[in-house]
N, C-alpha and C positions, 0 to 999 in steps of 0.2 A: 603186661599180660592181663589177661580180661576172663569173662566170662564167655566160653566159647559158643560158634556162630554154627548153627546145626545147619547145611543143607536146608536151601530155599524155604524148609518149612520154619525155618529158623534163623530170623532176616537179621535177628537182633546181637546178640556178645559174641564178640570177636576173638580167638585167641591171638598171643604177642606174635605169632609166625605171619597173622595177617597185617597188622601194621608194620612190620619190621620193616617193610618196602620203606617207607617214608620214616622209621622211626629210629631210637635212640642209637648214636654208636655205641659197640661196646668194649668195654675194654680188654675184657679178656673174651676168649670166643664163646660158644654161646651151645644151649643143648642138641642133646643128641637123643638116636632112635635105638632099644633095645633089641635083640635077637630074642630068642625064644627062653625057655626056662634057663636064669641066670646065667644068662649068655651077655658080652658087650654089648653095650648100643652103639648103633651105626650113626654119625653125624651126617646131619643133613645138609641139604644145597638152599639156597636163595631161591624165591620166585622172579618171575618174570617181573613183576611191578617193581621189587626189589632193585632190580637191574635197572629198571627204565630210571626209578628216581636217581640212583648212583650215577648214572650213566647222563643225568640232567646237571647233576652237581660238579661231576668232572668237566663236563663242556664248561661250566660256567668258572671252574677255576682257572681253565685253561684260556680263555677270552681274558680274563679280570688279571692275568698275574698269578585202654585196664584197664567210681563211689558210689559208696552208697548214695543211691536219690531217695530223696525225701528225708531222710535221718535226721538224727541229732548227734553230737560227741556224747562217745562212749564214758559214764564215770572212771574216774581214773581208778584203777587197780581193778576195774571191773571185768576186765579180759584178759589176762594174766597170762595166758597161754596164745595169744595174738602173735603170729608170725607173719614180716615182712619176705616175700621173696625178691632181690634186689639185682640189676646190673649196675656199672661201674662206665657209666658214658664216658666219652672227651669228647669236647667240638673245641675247634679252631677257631680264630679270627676269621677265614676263609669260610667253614662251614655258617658263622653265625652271620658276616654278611647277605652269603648266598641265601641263605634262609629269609632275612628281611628282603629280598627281590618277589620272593611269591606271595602271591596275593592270599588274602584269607580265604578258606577252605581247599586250597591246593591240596591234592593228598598226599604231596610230597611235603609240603609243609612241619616243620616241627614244631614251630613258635617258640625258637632258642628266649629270646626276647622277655618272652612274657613268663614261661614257665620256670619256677624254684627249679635246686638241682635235683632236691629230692623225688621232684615231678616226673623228672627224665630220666631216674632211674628206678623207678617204684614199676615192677610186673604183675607180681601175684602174694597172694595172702595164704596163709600156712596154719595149722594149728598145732602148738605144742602138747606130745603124747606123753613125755617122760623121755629118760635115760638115751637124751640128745634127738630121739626119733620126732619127725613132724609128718602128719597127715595134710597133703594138700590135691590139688585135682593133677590128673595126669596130662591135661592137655598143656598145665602149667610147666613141662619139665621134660617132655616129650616131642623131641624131631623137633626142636626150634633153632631156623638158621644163621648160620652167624654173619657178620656184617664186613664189608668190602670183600665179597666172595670167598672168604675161612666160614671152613666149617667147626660146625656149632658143634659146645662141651658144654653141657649144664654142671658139671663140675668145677668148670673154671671159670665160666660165663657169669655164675649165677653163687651171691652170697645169701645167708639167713639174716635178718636180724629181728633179733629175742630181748624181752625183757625190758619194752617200751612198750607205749601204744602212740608214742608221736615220732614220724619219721626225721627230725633235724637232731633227737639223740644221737650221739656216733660212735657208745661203749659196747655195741651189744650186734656186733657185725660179726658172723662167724662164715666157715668156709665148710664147703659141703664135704663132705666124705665119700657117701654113698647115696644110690637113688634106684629104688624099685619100681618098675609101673606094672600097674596089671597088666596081665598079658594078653586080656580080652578086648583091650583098648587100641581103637584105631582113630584117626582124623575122620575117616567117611562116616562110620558108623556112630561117634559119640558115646558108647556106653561102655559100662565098666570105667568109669572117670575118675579113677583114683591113684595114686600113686604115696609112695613114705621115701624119706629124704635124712640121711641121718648127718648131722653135722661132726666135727671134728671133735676128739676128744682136746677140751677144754677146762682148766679150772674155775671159767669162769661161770659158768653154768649152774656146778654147786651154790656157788657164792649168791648169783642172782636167786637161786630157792634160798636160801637160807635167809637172805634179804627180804625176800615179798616180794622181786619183780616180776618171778616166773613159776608158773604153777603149770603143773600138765593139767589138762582137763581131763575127766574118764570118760570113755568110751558107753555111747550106748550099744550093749551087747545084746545077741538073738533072742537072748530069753526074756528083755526087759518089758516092762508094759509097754501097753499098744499106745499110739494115740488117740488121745480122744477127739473128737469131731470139731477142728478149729482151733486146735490147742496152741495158745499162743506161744512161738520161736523168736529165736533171737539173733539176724545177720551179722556181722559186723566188718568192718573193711576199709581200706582208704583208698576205694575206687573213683571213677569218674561220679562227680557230685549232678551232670547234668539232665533232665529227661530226654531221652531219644524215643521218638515215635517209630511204632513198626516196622512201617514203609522205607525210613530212613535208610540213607547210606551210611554206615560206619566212618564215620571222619572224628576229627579232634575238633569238631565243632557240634553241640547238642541241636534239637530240633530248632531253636530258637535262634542259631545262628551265633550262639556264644562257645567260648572257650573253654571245652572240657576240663576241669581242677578235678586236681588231686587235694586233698586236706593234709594237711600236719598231722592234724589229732584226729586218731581213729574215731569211724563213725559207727551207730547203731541205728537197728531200725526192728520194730516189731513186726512177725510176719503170721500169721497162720496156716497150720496144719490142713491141705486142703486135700480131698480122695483121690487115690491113684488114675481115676475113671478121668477126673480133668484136666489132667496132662495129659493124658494118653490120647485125647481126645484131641488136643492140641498141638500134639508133636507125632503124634502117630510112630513110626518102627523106632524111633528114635529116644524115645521114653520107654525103659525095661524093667525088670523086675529089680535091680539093682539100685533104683531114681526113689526119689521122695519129691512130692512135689507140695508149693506153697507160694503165697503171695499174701498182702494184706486185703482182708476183707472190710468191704464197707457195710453200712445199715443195711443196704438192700440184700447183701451177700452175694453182690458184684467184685472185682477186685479190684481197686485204691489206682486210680491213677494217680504218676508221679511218686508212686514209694514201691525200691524195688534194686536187687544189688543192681553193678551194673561193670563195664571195663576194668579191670583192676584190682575187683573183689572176688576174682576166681579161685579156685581152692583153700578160700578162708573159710572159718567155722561157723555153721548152723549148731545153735544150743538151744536146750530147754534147762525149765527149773525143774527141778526131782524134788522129792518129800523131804524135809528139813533147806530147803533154800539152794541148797549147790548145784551148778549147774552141772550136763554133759552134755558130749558131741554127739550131737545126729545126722549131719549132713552137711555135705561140701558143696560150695559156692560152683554149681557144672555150668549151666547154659539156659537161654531162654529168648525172647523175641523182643527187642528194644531194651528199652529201659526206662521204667515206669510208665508202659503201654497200656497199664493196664490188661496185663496180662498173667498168668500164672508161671512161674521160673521151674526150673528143674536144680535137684540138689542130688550128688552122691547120697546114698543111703547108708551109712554108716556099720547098723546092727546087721545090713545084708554079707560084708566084708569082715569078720568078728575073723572068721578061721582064717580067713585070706592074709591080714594083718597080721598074725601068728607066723604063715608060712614065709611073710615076706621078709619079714626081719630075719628068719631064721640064714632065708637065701641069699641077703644083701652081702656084698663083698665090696671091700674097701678099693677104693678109686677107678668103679667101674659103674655103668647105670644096667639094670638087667631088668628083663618080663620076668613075671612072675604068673602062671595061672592059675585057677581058682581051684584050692586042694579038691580032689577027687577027679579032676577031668571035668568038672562041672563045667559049665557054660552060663553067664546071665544074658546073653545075646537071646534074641527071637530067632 
C-alpha cells in the first residue's frame, strides 16, 4: 500500500489496488468498499492488469507443469504509536519460479527472490489513537481487490501490527475489528483521505502500554495553534526507500533502475510546514480544505530533492513537537507526485477531522467497514 496516485496531475504514489495486478498474494481476501452512513462496504473486483498478470502466470504453470527517501531510522521508542498495516502472502514453488522467468522491470514482476517476507507483506502505515482505535488514510482500507479473482475484506485481508517500530517483530500482530472511512472519500476525487480501524479486543494491548511499547499519540484538535511558517514535521514509515522522478512509471524499480526496499527499522525524515497556496497550486481540485501540505525545504527555499514519503508510507503519521517536548498527530501520509521529486506532498489534515473522528468511532460496528460523513452534512470537497 503506498501513498496514492492522484489523476495524471499526480504521476507519482500509488495506492496497493494499483500494484495488486503484479503484486503480493494474499492470504486471506483483501478490502472492501463502504455504502453510505454506516452501511456495509461492498467488496471489490480486480483490474484488468490484475487479470492480464494472473492470466501470464497461469499460462506459464500450465506450460512448466508502498519508504521513506532520504531518512534515517527512527530512535527507538521514538514513535511509539507506529502502525504496521499488513497482508499475509503465500507463493509457491511455481509462483517463485515463474517470477524468476521475467525480466527486471516487468510489471508483473514480484522479485519473490530478492525481497524479505516482511517486504511482501508490508501495505500501509497507521497511527495509534488510544483504546485499540488507529487513524490511517482511507485509500489504505478502501475497495482494495482481492487476489485470484475473491473479493476483497480489509477485515480478513488486512492485520495491524502495534508496539514495534521494526517489522521482523512477530508479538504485536492484531486482527482488525472494525473500519470507518470517510464518506466524502472516493478513488477519483482523492480527498477526504482518511479512515479509523479499530483492532480486536485484546489483553495485549494493555500490556504493550504498561510496558512502553505503545503509546497513543494526541490528536492535533481545531482549536490548536496554527502553524508557523516552515515549522518543522516529522514523517515516519517503512515505505519504499527509493527516489522516483515524476515522470516515472510506478514499478518496483526506483528511477535508477534499482530495486524498491522496504526497511525493517522504521524510518524518519524532517519535513516542513509549507502554505496551503503550494499545493493547491500543484495538485489543483485535488488538494482541499481538508489536505496540509509539506515537503523538506532547502537554503534557497526550494524543496529537497530525494527527501520525501513515498509507496508504503501511506496513512502513517505526520507529527510535530508541542510545548514541553511531546509530540502530536497532524497529518496523514495521502498522496503526491514521485518521490523525492522535489516536489511538495499532500498529508490528511488531522485538526480538520477533530468532529468527524468523534462521530466515527461512535458509528463503527463490529465486523463491518462503513462511510461515515462529515457531522453536519458538511462537505470538504470543492
Amino acid at each position: 500500500m503506498s501513498r496514492t496516485v492522484l489523476p495524471t496531475l499526480l504521476t507519482g504514489l500509488l495506492s496497493c489496488g494499483v500494484l495488486a495486478a503484479c503484486s503480493d498474494h494474499a492470504a486471506t481476501p483483501q478490502p472492501a468498499t463502504t455504502a453510505a452512513t454506516a452501511t456495509a462496504q461492498k467488496p471489490a473486483t480486480r483490474s484488468a492488469s490484475a487479470e492480464s498478470c494472473e492470466a501470464r502466470r497461469t499460462r506459464h504453470d500450465a506450460d512448466s507443469g508502498g519508504r521513506i527517501v532520504g531518512g534515517e531510522p527512527a530512535k527507538p521508542g521514538s514513535a511509539r504509536w507506529q502502525v504496521e498495516i499488513l497482508s499475509s502472502p503465500k507463493y509457491d514453488e511455481a509462483d517463485r519460479a515463474y517470477d524468476a522467468t521475467l525480466a527486471d522491470g516487468d510489471e508483473c514482476k514480484i522479485y519473490l527472490a530478492q525481497r524479505a517476507s516482511y517486504e511482501l507483506a508490508h501495505k500501509c502505515g497507521g497511527a495509534y489513537i488510544g483504546d485499540g482505535w488507529i487513524a490511517t488514510a482511507a485509500h489504505c482500507v478502501d475497495n482494495i481487490p482481492g487476489f485470484d479473482g475473491r473479493e476483497g475484506n480489509v477485515l480478513t485481508d488486512r492485520r495491524m501490527r502495534l508496539g514495534t517500530q521494526n517489522l521482523t517483530v512477530g508479538d504485536g500482530l492484531f486482527d482488525i475489528d472494525a473500519v470507518v472511512i470517510h464518506g466524502g472519500y472516493t478513488k477519483a476525487a482523492k480527498l477526504d483521505d482518511i479512515a479509523l480501524a479499530r483492532v480486536v479486543v485484546d489483553p495485549r494491548i494493555a500490556a504493550f502500554e504498561k510496558g512502553g511499547r505503545l503509546a497513543a499519540v494526541p490528536l492535533m484538535g481545531a482549536g490548536a495553534r496554527d502553524f508557523d511558517p516552515g515549522e518543522a514535521l516529522r514523517v515516519t514509515g517503512w515505505g519504499w526507500m527509493g527516489q522516483r522522478n515524476e515522470s516515472d512509471k510506478v514499478t518496483r524499480l526506483d528511477s535508477a533502475k534499482q530495486l524498491q526496499r522496504n526497511p525493517a527499522d522504521l524510518q524518519q525524515l524532517t519535513l516542513n510546514y509549507l502554505p496551503d497556496e503550494q499545493c493547491a497550486k500543484e495538485y489543483g481540485e485535488f488538494y482541499g480544505p481538508g489536505a496540509l501540505c509539506a515537503g523538506t525545504l532547502a537554503a534557497n527555499g526550494s524543496i529537497e530533492v530525494g527527501k520525501d514519503s513515498c509507496q508504503g508510507d501511506s496513512g502513517g503519521p505526520l507529527t510535530r513537537e508541542e510545548d514541553g517536548g511531546k509530540r502530536s498527530l497532524v497529518g496523514v501520509v495521502s498522496g503526491g507526485k514521485g518521490c523525492g521529486a522535489g516536489k511538495p506532498a499532500v498529508y490528511t489534515r488531522v485538526s480538520h477531522y477533530a468532529d468527524w473522528i468523534t462521530a466515527a468511532k461512535a458509528a463503527a460496528k463490529s465486523g463491518e467497514v462503513v462511510r461515515v460523513p462529515q457531522p453536519g452534512g458538511a462537505t470538504t470537497s470543492r
